[in-house]
N, C-alpha and C positions, 0 to 999 in steps of 0.2 A: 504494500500500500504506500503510494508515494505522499509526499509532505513538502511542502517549502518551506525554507528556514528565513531568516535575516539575521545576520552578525555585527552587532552595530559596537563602536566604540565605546565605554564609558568616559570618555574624555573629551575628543575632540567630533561626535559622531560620526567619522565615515563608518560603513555600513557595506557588507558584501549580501549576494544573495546565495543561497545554493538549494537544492534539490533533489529529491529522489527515496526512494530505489525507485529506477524504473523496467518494466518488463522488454525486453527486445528479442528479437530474431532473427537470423541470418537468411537473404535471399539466397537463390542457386548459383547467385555468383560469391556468397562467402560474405557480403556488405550485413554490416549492421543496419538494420531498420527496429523504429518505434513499434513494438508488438501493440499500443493499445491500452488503457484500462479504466474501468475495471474486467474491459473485452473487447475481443480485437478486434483492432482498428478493420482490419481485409480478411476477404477470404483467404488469400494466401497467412497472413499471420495464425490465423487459425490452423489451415493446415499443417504450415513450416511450426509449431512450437514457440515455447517460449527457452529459449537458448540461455537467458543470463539475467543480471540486472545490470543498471547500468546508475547513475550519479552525475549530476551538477556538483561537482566538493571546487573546494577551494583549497590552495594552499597559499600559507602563510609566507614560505619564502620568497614566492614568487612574483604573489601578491595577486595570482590569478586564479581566475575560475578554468577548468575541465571539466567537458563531458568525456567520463573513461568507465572502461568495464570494472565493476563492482567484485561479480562472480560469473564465471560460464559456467555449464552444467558440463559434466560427460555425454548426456543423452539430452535433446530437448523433451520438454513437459509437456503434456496436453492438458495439465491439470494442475491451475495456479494456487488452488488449496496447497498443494504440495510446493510449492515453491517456498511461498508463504511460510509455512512450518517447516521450513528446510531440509525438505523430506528427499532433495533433488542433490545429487553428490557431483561437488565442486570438481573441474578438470584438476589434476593433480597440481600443477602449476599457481592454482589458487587458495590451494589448502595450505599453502606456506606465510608465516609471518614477513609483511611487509611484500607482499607480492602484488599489492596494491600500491602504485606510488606513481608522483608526481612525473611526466612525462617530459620535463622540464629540468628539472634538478633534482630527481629521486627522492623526495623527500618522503616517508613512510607515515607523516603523518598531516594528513588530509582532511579538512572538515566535513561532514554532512551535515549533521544533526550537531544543537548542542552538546557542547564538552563538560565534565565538570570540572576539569583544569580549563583556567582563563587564557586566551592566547593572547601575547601583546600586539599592542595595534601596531600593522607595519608604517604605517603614514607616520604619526605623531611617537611611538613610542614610550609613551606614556600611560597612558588607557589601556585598558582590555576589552576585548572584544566580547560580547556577552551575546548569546542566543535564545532566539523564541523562532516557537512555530508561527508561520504565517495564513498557513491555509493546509488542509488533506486531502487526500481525493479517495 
């Protein structure tokens, strides 16, 4: 079930936004496409699975947003109850600590959701950056 956050400042408010989990699928050329939710967008999506999740995160060193894969599955899903309750077994590559990271400067640790460590504001320095939910779907 995907969510939007906001990370806003305690100091100076800049404010990022991030997103997700979201459900996606691979066409027959191997591309990632938006699977839909809380159901799929296309026939093909329905057909082809739900492949992974996917993430608007933010990193702090970069001071950017990425949309990057979350988790792939081994098998796709035809059945997002199962996804959901993590019933869908991660390709091996993603069952590793920090195999999620910044596409930019490796950094392994990546916003979605609020933290309950404060991350410092990279603008100002001063401030933390403090999270709420914005909206769920």
């Amino acid at each position: 079930m995907g969510a939007g956050f906001i990370h806003k400042c305690d100091k100076c408010g800049y404010s990022v936004s991030t997103s997700g989990p979201w459900e996606f699928y691979r066409d027959t050329n191997g591309k990632r496409k938006f699977y839909g939710h809380p159901v799929p967008e296309s026939e093909e999506a329905r057909q082809r699975g739900i492949y992974g999740l996917s993430g608007n995160v933010y990193c702090s060193n970069c001071d950017k947003t990425f949309d990057i894969i979350l988790v792939e599955f081994k098998e796709p899903s035809q059945d997002s109850l199962w996804v959901w309750c993590g019933r869908c077994e991660p390709k091996d590559e993603f069952k590793k600590k920090g195999a999620v990271k910044c596409p930019e400067c490796g950094n392994i640790n990546l916003i979605l959701e609020p933290v309950g460590k404060k991350v410092t504001c990279p603008r100002c320095n001063k401030g933390k950056l403090v999270g709420h939910m914005m909206w769920i779907s």
